[in-house]
C-alpha positions in Angstrom: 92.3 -3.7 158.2 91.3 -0.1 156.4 88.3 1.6 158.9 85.2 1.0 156.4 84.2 4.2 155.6 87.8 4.8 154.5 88.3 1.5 152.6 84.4 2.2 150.5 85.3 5.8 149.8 88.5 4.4 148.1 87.0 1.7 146.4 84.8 4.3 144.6 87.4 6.6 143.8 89.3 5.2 141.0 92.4 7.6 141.5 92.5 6.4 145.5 95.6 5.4 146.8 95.9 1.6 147.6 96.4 0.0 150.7 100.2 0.0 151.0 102.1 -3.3 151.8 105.3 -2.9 153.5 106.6 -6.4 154.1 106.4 -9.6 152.1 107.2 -12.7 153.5 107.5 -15.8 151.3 104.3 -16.9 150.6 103.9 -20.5 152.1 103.1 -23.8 149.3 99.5 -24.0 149.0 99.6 -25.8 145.3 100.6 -29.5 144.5 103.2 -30.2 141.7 103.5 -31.8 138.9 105.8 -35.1 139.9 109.2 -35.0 137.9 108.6 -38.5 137.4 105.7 -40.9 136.5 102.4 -40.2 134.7 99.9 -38.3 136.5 96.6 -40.0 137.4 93.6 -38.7 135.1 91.0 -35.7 136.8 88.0 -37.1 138.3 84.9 -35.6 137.4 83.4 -33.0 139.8 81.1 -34.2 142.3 77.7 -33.9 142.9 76.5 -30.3 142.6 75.8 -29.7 146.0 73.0 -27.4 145.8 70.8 -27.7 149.1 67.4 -29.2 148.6 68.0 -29.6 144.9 67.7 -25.8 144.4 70.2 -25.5 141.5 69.4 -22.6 139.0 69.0 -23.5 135.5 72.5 -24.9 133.7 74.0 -24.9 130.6 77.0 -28.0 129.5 80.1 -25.5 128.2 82.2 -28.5 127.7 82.3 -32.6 127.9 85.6 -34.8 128.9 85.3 -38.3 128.9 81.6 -38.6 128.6 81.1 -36.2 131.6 79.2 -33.2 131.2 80.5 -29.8 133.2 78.2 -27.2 133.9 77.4 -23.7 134.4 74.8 -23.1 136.3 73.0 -19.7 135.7 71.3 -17.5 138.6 70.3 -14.3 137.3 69.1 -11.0 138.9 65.2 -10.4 139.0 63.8 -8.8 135.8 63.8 -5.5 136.5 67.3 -5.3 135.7 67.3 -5.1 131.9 69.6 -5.7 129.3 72.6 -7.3 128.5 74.3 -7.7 132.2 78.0 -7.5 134.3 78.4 -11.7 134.9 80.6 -13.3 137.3 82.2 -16.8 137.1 82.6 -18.7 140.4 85.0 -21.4 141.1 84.9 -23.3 144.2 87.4 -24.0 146.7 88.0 -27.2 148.2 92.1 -27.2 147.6 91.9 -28.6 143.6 90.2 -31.6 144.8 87.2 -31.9 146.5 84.1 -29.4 146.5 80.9 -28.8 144.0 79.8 -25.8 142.3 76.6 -25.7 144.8 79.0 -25.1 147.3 79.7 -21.8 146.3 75.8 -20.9 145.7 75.1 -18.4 148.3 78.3 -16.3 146.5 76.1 -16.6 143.4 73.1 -15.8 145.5 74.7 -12.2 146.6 76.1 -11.0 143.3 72.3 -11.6 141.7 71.2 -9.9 144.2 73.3 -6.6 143.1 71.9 -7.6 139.3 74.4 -9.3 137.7 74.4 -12.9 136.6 76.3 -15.0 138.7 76.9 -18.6 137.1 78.9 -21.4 139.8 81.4 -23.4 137.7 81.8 -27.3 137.2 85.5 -28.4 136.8 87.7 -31.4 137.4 89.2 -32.4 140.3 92.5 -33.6 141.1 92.4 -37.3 142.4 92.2 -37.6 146.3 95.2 -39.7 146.5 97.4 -37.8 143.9 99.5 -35.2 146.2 102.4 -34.3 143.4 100.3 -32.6 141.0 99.5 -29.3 139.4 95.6 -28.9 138.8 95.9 -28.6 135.1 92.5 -30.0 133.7 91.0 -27.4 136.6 93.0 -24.6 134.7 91.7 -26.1 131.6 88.5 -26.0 132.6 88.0 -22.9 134.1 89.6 -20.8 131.4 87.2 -23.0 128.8 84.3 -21.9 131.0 85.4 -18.1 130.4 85.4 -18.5 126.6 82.0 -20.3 126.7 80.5 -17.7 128.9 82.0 -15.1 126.2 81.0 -17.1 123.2 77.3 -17.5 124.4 77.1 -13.7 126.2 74.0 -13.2 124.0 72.2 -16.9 124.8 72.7 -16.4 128.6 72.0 -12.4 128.7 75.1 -11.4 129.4 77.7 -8.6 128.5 80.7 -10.2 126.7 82.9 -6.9 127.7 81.6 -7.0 131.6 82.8 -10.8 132.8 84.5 -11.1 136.0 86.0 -14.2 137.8 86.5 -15.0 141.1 86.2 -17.4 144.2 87.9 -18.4 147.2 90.8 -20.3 147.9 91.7 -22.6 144.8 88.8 -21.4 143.4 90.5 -18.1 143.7 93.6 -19.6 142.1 91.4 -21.0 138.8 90.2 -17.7 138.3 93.7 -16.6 138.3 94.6 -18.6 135.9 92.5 -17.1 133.2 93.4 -13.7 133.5 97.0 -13.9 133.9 98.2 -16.9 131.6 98.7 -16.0 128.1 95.5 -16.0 125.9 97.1 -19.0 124.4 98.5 -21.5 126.8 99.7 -24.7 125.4 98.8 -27.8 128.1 96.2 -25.5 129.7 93.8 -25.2 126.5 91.2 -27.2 125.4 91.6 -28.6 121.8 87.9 -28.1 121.6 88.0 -24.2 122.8 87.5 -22.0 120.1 91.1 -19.8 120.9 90.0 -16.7 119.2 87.9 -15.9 121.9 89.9 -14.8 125.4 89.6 -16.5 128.2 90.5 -13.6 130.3 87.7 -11.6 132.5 87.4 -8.2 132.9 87.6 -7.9 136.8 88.9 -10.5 139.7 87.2 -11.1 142.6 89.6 -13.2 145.1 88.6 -14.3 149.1 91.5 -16.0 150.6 92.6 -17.1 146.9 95.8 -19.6 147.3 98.3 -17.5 145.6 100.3 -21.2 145.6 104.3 -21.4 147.0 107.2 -23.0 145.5 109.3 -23.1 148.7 107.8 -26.9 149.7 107.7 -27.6 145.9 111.7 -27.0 145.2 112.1 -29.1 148.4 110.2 -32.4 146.9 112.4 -32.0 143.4 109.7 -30.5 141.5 111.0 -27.8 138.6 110.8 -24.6 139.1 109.8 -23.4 135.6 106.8 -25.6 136.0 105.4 -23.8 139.3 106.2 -20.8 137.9 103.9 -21.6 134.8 100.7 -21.7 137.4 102.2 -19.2 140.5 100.2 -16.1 139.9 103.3 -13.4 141.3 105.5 -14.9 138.0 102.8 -14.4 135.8 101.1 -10.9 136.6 101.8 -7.8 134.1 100.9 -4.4 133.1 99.2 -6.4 130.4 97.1 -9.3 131.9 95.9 -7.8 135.6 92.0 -6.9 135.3 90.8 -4.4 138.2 91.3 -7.0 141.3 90.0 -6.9 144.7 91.5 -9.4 147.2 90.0 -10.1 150.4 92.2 -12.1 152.9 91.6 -12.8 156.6 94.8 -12.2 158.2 95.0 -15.1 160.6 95.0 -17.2 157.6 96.6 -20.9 157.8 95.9 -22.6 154.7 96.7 -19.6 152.4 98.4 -17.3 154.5 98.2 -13.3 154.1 101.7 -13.0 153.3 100.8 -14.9 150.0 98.4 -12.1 149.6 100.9 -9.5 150.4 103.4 -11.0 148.1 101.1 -11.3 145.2 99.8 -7.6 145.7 103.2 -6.5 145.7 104.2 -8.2 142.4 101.2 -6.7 140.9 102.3 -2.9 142.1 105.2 -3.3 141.0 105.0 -4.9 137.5 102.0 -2.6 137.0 102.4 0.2 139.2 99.4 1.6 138.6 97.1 -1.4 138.4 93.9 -1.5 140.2 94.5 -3.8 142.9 93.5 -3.5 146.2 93.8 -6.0 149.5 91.7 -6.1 152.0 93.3 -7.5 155.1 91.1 -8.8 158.2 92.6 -9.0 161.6 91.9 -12.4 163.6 90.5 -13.6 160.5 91.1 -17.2 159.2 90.5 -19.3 156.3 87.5 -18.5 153.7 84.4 -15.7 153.8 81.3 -17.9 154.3 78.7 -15.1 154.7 75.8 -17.2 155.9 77.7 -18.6 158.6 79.5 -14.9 159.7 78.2 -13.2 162.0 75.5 -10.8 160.5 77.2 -7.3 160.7 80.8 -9.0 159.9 79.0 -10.2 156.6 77.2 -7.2 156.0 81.1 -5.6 155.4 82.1 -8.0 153.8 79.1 -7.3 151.4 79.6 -3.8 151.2 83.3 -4.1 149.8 81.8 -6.1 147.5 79.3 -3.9 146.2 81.7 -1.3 146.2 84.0 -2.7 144.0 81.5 -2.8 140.8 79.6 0.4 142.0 83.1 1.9 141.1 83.8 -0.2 138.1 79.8 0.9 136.7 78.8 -2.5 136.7 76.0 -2.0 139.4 74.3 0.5 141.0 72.0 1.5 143.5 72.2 0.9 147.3 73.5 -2.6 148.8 70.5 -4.6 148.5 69.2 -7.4 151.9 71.3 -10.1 152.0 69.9 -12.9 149.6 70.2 -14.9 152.9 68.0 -12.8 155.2 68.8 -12.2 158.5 70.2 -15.3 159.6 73.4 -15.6 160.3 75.9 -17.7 162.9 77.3 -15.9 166.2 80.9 -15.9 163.7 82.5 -18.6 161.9 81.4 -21.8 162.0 77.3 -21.4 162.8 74.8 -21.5 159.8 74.3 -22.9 156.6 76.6 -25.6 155.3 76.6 -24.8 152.1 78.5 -21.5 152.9 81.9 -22.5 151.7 85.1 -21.3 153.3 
């Protein structure tokens, strides 16, 4: 991992050099296929919310499938920040199936915090007992989510030109998928998005995003060119990569860091000057649940954070207290449950 100091001076210097990554290992099958054969089993609707005590922020329905509303659910910074602001949409992990947008809350919580308007995402899940699928009514979702947020920038406050996406895990994967698709994506568009408007963001944030394998996926007879369609190191260009900022702990099992290697190194070299940057964390596993981190491993992770849109001019100012306090667990594992990995 880059020595702090070194890694927030470079974050803030535009013209920095990136880490370098010297050896890419096959990244290892985090995604689900699309079966060759059979009709895939409809999305189920996302589950309950999850915020704690029934704290959810105010929401707004972008979209309705099957008589089931999805939500975004708005937290914004305290008035003193004025003005049209940077906004951030957060997708939840939980591997395409499982999970609620409450889950990712205290993200939301932090990037207020640092005055920008941080809105949790509803989407469709994949169906517990479906393993050969692709999460395409996620993909859908999530990219009709950016064009509502874009579409609506004056109703919710925001600025349509300043919209980042992120998340962890498959969460980090959705918000992928609508920067680096084509603005137009046949089977991954809504017939009720309104296709002038782009889907894409203007900045990723991704923490321990599945990059997704095909290895395991060629193995079960699953077509290549369909992975491919949804395996971010196929689709990245000069054109389509937003400034991006990947953290990744390096003991990962479920997405492992050489899927964050190998993605990074796609990126440089499609785009060789693209604004990427990956964070590594020795010893680290799966997920950044700040709550639950030990307070002064959070309080870095925080800090690259901030960094990242102090240098981009989206916010300003010093870090501000965690939104949390000064709770925290003795490392991973201790503290608040709704801290999702």
């Amino acid at each position: 991992m880059m020595r702090l100091k070194k890694l927030l001076k470079q974050l803030l210097n535009p013209r920095a050099v990136r880490r370098a990554v010297t050896k890419v290992a096959t990244p290892a099958a985090m995604v689900t296929a699309l079966s060759a054969t059979g009709a895939p089993t409809p999305a189920e609707p996302p589950e309950d919310a999850g915020f704690r005590g029934g704290n959810a922020p105010k929401s707004v329905v972008y979209k309705t499938v099957g008589g089931h509303d999805l939500r975004l659910f708005i937290r914004r910074p305290k008035p003193t920040f004025a003005g049209p602001r940077p906004a951030i949409l957060l997708f939840h992990g939980g591997a395409w199936r499982s999970g609620s947008a409450g889950r990712i809350d205290f993200l939301a919580k932090e990037f207020a915090s640092q005055g920008m308007v941080a809105i949790p995402v509803e989407y469709r899940l994949l169906p517990g007992n479906e393993r050969l699928r692709i999460p395409q009514e996620g993909i859908e979702d999530a990219r009709s989510a950016m064009r509502y947020a874009r579409a609506h920038a004056k109703d919710l406050g925001i600025d349509p030109n300043r919209i980042a996406a992120g998340g962890p895990s498959a969460g980090g994967h959705l918000a992928m998928m609508t920067a680096l698709m084509p603005l137009r994506a046949p089977g991954y568009d809504a017939s009720s998005d309104d296709l002038a408007v782009s889907p894409r963001p203007q900045a990723l944030v991704l923490l321990s995003s599945a990059y997704t394998g095909e290895g395991q996926q060629r193995a079960r007879g699953i077509p290549e060119a369909q992975l491919r369609q949804i395996t971010p190191r196929f689709l990245v260009n000069a054109d389509n990569l937003p400034p991006t900022l990947m953290l990744h702990g390096e003991a990962d099992n479920a997405a492992p860091y050489a899927s964050a290697q190998a993605f990074y190194a796609a990126a440089k070299a499609a785009a060789p000057k693209a604004d990427v940057t990956l964070v590594g964390y020795p010893g680290h596993g799966h997920g950044f649940p700040l709550p639950r981190m030990a307070p002064a491993e959070a309080e870095k992770v925080r800090e690259v954070l901030h960094a990242f849109f102090v240098r981009l001019g989206w916010v300003q100012g010093a870090l501000p207290p965690a939104p949390w306090g000064k709770k925290g667990g003795k490392g991973r594992g201790a503290g608040d449950d709704d801290a999702e990995d």
